[in-house]
C-alpha positions in Angstrom: -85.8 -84.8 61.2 -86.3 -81.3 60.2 -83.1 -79.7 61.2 -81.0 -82.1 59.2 -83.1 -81.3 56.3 -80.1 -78.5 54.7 -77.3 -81.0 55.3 -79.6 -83.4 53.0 -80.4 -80.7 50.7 -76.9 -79.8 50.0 -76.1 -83.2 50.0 -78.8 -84.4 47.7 -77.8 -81.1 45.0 -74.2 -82.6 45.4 -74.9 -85.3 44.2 -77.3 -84.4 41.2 -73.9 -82.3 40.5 -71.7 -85.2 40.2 -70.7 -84.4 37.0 -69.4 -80.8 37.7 -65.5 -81.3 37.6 -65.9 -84.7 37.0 -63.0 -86.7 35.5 -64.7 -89.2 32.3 -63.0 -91.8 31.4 -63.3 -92.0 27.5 -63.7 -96.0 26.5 -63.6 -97.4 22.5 -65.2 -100.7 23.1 -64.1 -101.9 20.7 -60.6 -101.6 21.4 -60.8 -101.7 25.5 -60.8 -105.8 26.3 -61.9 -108.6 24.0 -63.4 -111.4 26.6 -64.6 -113.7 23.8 -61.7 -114.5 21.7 -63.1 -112.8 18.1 -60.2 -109.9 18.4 -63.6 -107.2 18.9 -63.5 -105.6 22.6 -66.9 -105.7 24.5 -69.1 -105.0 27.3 -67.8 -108.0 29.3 -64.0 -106.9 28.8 -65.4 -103.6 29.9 -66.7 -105.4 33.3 -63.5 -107.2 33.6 -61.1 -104.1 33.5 -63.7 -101.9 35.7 -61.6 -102.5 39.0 -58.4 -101.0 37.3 -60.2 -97.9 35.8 -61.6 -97.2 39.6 -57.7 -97.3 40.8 -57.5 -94.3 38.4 -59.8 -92.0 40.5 -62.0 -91.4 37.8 -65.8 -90.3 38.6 -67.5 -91.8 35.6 -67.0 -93.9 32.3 -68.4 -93.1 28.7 -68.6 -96.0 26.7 -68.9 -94.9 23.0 -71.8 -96.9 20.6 -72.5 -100.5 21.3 -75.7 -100.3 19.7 -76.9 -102.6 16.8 -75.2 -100.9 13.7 -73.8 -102.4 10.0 -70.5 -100.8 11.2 -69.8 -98.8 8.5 -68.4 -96.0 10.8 -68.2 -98.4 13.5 -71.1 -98.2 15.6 -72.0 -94.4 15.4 -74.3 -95.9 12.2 -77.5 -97.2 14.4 -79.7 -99.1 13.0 -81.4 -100.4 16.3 -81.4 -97.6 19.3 -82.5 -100.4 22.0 -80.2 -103.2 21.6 -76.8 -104.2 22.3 -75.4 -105.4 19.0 -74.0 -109.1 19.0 -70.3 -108.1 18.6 -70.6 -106.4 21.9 -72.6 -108.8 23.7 -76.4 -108.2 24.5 -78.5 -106.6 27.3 -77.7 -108.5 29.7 -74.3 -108.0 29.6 -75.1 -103.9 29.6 -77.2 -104.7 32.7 -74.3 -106.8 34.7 -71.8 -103.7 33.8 -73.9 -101.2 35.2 -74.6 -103.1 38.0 -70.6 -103.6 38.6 -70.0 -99.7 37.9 -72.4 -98.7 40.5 -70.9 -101.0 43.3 -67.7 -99.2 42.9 -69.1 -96.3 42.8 -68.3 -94.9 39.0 -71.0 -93.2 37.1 -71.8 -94.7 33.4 -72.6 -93.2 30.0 -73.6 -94.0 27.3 -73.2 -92.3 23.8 -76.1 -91.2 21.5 -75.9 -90.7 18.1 -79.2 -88.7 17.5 -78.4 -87.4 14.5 -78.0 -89.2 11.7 -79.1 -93.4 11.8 -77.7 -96.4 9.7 -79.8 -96.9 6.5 -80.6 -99.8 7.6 -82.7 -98.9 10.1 -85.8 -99.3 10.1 -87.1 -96.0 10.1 -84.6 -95.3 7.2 -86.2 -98.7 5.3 -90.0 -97.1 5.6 -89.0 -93.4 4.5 -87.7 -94.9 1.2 -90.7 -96.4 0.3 -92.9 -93.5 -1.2 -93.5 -89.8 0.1 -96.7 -90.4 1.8 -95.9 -93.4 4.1 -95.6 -92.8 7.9 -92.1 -92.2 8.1 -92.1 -89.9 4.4 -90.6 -87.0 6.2 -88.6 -88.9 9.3 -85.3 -88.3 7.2 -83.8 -84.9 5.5 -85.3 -85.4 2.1 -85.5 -82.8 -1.2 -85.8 -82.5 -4.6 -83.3 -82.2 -7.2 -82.3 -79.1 -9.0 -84.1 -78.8 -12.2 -80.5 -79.7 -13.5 -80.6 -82.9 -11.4 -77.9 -81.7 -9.3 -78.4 -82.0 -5.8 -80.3 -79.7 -4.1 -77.8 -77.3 -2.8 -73.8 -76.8 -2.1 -73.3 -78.7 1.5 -70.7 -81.4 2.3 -70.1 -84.1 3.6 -67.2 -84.4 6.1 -66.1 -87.9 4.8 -65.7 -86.7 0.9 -67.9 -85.3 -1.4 -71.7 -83.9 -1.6 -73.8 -83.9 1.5 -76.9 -85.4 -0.9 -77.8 -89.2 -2.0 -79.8 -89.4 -4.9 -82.3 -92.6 -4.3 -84.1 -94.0 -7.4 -87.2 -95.0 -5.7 -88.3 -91.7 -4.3 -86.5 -89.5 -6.9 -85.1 -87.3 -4.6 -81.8 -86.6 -2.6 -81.9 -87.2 1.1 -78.9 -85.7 3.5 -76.1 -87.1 4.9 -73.1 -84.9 6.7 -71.5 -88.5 7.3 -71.4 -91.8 5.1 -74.1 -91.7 2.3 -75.2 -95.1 4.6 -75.8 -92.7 7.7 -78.8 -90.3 6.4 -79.7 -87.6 8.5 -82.5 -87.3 10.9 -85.2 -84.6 10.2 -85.7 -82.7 13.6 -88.3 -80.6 12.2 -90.9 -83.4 12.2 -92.1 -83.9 15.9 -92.9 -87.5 15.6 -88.8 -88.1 15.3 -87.9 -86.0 18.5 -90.7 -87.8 20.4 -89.1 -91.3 19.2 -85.5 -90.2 20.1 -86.7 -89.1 23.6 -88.2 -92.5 24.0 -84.9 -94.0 23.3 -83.0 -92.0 26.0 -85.7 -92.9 28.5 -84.9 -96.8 27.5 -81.5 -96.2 29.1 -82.2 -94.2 31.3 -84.4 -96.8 32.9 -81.8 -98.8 32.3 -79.4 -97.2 34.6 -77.1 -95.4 33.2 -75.6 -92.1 34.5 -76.1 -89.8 31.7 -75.4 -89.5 28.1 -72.5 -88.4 26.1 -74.1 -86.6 22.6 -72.6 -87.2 19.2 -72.2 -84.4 17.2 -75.2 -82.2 19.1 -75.1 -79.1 16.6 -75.8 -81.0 13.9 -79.5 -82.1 15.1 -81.4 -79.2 12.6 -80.6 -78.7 8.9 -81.9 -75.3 7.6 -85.5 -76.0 6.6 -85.2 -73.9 3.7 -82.0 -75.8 2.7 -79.7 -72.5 1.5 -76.3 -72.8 0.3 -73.4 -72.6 2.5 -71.4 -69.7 2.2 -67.5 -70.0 1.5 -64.8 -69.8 4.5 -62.1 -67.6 3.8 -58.6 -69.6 3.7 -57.6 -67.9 6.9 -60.4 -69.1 8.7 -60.0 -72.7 8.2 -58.7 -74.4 11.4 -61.1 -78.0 11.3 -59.8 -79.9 14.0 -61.3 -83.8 12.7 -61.7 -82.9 9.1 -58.1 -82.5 6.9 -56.9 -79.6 5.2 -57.3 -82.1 2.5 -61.0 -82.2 2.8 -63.0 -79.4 0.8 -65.5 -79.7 3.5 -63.4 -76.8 5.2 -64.2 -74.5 2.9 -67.1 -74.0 3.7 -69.0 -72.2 6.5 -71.7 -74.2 7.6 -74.1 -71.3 8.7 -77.3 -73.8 7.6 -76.4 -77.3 7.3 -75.6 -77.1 11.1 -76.3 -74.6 14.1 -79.7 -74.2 14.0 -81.6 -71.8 16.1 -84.4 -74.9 16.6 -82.0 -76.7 18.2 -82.1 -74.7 21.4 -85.7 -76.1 22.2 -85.1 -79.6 21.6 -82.0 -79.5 23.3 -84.7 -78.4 26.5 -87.0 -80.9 25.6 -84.0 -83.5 26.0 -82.8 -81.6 29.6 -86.5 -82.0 31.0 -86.5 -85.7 30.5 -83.1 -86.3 31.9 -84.5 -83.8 34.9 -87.3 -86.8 35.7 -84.7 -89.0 36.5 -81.9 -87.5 39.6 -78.5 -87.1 39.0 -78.2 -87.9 35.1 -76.3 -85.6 33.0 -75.2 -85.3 29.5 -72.2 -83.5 27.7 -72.5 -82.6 24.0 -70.2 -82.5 21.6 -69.9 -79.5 19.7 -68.6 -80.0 16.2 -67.8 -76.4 14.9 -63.8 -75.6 14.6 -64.8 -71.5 13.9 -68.1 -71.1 16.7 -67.1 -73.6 19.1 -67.5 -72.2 22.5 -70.0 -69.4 21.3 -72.4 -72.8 20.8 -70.6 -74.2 24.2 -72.3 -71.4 25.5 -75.8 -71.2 24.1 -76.4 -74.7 24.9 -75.1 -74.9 28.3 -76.6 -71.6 29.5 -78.8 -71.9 32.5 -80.4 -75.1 34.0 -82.8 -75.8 31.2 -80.2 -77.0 28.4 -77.4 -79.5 28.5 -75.2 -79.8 31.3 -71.9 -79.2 29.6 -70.0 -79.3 26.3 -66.6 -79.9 24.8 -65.8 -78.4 21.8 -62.3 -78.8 20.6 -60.2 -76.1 21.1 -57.4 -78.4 22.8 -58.0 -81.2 20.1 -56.4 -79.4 17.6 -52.7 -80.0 16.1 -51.8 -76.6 17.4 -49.5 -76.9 20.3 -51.6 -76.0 23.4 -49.6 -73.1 24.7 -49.9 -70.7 27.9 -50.9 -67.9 25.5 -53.7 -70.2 23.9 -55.2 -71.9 27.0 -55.5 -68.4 28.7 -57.3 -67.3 25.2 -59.4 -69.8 25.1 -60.6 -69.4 28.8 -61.1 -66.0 28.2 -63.2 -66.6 25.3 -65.1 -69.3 27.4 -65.9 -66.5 29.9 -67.0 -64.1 27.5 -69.1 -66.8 25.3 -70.8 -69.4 28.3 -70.7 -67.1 31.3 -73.1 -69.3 33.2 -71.9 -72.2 31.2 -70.0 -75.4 31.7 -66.8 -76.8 29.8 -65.5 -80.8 29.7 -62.3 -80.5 28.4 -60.1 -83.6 26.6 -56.8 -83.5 24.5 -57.7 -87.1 23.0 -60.2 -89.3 22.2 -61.3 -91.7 19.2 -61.6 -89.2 16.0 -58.0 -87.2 17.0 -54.5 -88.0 16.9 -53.3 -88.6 20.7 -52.1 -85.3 21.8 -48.7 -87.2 22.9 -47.9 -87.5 18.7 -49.9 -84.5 18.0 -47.9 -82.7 20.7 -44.3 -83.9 20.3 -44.5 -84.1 24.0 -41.7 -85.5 26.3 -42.1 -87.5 29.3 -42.3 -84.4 31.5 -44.5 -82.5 28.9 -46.8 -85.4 28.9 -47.2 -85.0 33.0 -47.4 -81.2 33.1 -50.0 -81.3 30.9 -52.1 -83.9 32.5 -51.5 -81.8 36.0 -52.6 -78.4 34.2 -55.8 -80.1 32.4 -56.2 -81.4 36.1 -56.5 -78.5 37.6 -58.9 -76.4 34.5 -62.3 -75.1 35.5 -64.7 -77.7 34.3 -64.7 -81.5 33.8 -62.1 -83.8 32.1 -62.6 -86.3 29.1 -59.3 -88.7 29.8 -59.5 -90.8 26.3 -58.4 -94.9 27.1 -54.5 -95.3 26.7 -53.8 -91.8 27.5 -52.8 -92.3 31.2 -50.3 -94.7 29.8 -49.1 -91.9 27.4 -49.7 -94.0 24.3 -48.1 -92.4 21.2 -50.3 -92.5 17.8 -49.8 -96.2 16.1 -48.7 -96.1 13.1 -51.5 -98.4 11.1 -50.4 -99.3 7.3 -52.6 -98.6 4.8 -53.3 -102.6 4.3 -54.7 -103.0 7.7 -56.9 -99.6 7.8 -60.1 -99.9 8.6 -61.8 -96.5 8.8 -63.5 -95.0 5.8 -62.5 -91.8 6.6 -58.5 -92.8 6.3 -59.1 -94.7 3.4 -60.9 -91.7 1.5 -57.9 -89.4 2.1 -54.8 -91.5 2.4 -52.1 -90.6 2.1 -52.6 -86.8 3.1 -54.7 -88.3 6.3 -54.3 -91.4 7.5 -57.6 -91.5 9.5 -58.4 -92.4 13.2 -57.1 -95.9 13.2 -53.7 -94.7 14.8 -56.1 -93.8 18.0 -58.1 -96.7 18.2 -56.1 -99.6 18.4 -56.5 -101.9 21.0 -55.8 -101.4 24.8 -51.9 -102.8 25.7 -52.3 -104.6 29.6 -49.4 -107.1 29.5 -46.4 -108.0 27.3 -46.9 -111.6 27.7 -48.1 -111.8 24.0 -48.2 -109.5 20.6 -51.8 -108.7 21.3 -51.0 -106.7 24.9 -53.6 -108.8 26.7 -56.1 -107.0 24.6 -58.0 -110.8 22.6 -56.4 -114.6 22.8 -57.6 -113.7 18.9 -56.8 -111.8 16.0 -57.6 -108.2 16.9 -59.3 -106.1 14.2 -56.8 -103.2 14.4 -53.4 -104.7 15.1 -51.6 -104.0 18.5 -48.9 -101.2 18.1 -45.8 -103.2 19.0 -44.2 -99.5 20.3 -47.0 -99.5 22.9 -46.5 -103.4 24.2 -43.6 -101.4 26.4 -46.4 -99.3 28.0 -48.7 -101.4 29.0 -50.6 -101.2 32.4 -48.1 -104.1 33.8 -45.5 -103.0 33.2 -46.0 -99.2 34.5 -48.1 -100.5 37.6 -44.0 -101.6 39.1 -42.4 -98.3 38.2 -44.2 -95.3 40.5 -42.1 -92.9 37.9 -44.9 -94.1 35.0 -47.3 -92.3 33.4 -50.1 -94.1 34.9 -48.8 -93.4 38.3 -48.6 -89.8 37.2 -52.1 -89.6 36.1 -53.7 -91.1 39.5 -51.7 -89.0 41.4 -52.9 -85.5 39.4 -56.8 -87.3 39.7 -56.5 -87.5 43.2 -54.8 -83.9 43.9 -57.8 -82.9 41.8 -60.6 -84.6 43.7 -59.2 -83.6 47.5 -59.2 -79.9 46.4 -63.1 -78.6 46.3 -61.4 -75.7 44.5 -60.4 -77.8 41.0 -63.1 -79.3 41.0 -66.2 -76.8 41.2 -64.2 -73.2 41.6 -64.1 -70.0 40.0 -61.3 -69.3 38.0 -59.5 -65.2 38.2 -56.5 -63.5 37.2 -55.7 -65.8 34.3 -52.6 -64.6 32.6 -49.9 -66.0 30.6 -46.2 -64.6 31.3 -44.2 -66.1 28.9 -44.1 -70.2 28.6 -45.9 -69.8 31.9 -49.5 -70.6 32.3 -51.1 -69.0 35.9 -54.2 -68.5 37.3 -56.3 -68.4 41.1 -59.1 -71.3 41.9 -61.1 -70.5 44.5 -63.9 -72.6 46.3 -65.5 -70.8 49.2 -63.0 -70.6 51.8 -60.1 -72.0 49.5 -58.0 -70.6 47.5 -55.0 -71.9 45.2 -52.8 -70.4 42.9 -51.9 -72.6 39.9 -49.2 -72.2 37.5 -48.0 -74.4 35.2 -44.2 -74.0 32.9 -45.2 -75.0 29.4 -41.5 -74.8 28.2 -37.9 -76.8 28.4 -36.3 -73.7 29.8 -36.5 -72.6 33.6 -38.6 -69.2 34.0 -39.6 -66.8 36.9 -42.2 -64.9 37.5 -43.7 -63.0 40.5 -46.3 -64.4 42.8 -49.1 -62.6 43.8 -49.4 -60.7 47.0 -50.6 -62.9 50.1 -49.1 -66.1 52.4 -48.9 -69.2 50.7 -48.1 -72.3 51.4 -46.6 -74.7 48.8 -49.2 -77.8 48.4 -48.8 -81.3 45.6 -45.2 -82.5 46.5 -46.1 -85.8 44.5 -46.3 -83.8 42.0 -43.5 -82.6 41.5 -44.2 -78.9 42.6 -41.7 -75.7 43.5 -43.6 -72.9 45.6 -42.4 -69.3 45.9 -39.1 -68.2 47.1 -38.8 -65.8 50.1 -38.3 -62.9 47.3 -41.7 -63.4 46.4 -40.8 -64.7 42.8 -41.5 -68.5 41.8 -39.0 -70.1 40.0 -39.9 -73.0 37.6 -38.3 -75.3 35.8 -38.9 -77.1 32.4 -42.1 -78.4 32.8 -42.6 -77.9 36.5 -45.8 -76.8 38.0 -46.9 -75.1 41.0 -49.5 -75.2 43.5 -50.1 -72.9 46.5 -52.6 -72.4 48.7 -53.9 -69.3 50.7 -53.2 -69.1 54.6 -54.9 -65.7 54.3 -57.9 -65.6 56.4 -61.4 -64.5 54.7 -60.2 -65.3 50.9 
């Protein structure tokens, strides 16, 4: 036995590393599969459509909040961490889905909202009582200005102050959402300890690991200062509009906090007791972004990875930009670890937000295939769903309906799943679905691109699957990163393999020289040139290239 014990170890640290390159698969519940009939997807619908998100090659599933909540901001306002609310189904229906995720062999998690709880919680319901109960200092409270005013300049990112004034204790409690999701106070032990139990609830459970909403945002300044202003040129929020005076600020105190760095340990310790879980945190910070990326995935002690949202933004992703921000990822989280994701459920999809064309659309799935780091894939996206267009009547988040016209919220992203065209709803609910089905996407639906190997879909497992053979996308080092023009290169290397990656991010052919060595052309199906005898590499519009080493010892 003891000479097979390295081939377990490295097997055994292989698989604790499952999620390093992993490919997520991003799922809206709500919007995924409806097996009831009420028009409100749920964990059952989930079950029934696991086999076809397996044919995609994905590693793993996040399924975002399910959790008892009021749904004011649909589900990421908890007001019961342990349960499964009744529009979703119950426990036993998360139990059954985690048992049918594991038999085919795809990781699951879960998403935790630590921050910030529904008021209608129960915590929430004892805090309000007086400032001496049990729960008095559970929640982000303070006094009002002598003036009444709230207590000091932060804001919210749906509209308006950052404060609630509430009659009964007198005093303002924080909320950087709805006024209905006050904030969590991390300073006060008692509330880390009861968050950590509820992570271990899942994690006995089952599931995989954890996906973590809005992870900078756990500590508030305990001496609650004023935010200082954000010069104009600096304002590049990503979520929040222009429209939204929440950019103009710069939230050095109501977010970011040093503290944070020891609970985020604290959380890493726990997952530790329980092999091969992992989390990714979401970083909400448009201006610090991958400095935070950095802090918090440094070393083995913190989280596992982060995404901020450098290519969730409206600006076109460009070679110049991705080789910036890879750069800046280098400098910032040297020893850190990146997911990356162009969509998901608080951004327009990156096909709108893009103005992308078919073979845009594929380049850029083959180029985030082929990024050092993992891969958020947001539901809909592998059949390159435009943004619906939702009318104002039929809107349903608070966010959109604060702002409209100037931002029409994150309805466009979130409505339902299309799988057939046999009827209006897409195969999504026999009922009335609670976001209407966008009848431009009824053309895109999963039947109708499973016939035609020229689909996006087909496109998207066969990038998946060129990642996933190729140790060196998945876990390698990234070097000589440039961008020539439209054209996006760079070397990923895995011990002994090497490949050289470039991608044309234009509609017009360019050339560019190849670096010295043999290669060998490699990812026909996807629609790859390799390097002419000259030693030049000649793309066109939107064509990638893959090419992989023959030298010996690189």
């Amino acid at each position: 036995m003891t000479q097979h014990t390295p081939a377990l170890a490295t097997e055994a640290k292989a698989h604790a590393n499952w999620w390093k390159g992993a490919v997520i698969y991003q799922i809206y519940p709500r919007s995924y599969q409806d097996s009831n009939g009420d028009g409100i997807g749920d964990l059952n619908g989930i079950t029934m459509r696991l086999p076809y998100i397996k044919s995609l090659g994905v590693d793993a599933i996040w399924i975002s909040p399910f959790f008892t909540s009021p749904m004011k901001d649909f589900g990421y306002d908890v007001s019961d961490y342990c349960d499964v609310d009744p529009m979703f189904g119950q426990l036993a229906d998360f139990d059954a889905l985690i048992a049918a995720a594991h038999q085919l062999g795809l990781k699951v998690m879960i998403d935790l909202v630590l921050s910030h709880t529904s008021n209608q919680h129960p915590w929430f319901q004892e805090s309000i009582q007086d400032k001496t109960n049990d729960k008095a200092d559970w929640y982000v409270w303070a006094d009002p200005k002598p003036d009444g005013t709230p207590p000091n300049n932060w804001l919210s990112i749906f509209g308006g102050p950052a404060w609630h004034w509430h009659g009964g204790r007198e005093q303002y409690y924080l909320h950087n959402f709805l006024a209905s999701q006050p904030d969590l106070n991390f300073h006060t032990p008692a509330v880390q300890d009861a968050l950590l139990d509820t992570t271990r609830f899942w994690l006995d459970r089952g599931v995989d690991g954890f996906r973590l909403d809005t992870i900078n945002f756990y500590f508030a300044d305990a001496q609650l200062r004023d935010n200082p202003a954000l010069p104009p040129e600096k304002r590049n929020a990503t979520i929040a509009p222009s429209v939204n005076p929440y950019n103009h600020q710069e939230h050095l105190y109501s977010k970011n906090q040093p503290e944070n760095i020891a609970f985020l340990k604290r959380f890493r310790a726990l997952l530790d007791e329980y092999p091969g879980r992992a989390a990714v945190g979401e970083v909400g910070d448009a201006q610090l972004g991958l400095e935070i990326l950095g802090e918090y995935t440094e070393g083995d002690d913190r989280i596992h990875m982060c995404y901020a949202f450098e290519f969730l933004s409206a600006e076109r992703l460009t070679a110049t930009r991705v080789v910036d921000t890879l750069n800046r990822l280098d400098k910032h989280a040297p020893t850190g670890w990146a997911c990356w994701a162009f969509s998901n459920h608080d951004v327009q999809r990156h096909v709108t937000r893009w103005n992308l064309t078919p073979a845009a659309k594929r380049l850029y799935i083959t180029m985030l295939m082929s990024l050092r780091g993992s891969a958020c894939l947001y539901q809909g996206e592998e059949l390159g769903l435009p943004e619906a267009d939702v009318a104002f009547e039929d809107l349903q988040d608070p966010y959109g309906i604060e702002f409209w016209p100037e931002f029409k919220g994150r309805d466009g992203c979130r409505t339902p799943m299309v799988w057939e065209q046999s009827n209006q709803n897409g195969g999504f609910s026999d009922g009335h679905p609670w976001l209407p089905v966008s009848h431009d996407h009824l053309n895109r639906s999963v039947a109708a691109q499973e016939a035609d190997p020229s689909t996006a879909l087909h496109h998207y497992r066969r990038a998946i699957g060129f990642r996933r053979t190729h140790p060196a996308l998945t876990q390698g080092e990234h070097t000589e990163l440039k961008a020539q023009g439209d054209v996006l290169s760079f070397i990923r290397s895995d011990g002994p393999q090497t490949i050289f990656c470039a991608f044309n991010m234009s509609d017009t052919p360019s050339t560019i020289d190849m670096p010295e060595g043999d290669w060998q052309p490699i990812g026909a199906e996807l629609g790859v040139t390799g390097p002419a005898s000259d030693g030049k590499l000649h793309l066109g519009p939107w064509q990638p290239c893959f090419a992989l080493s023959l030298n010996e010892g690189r």
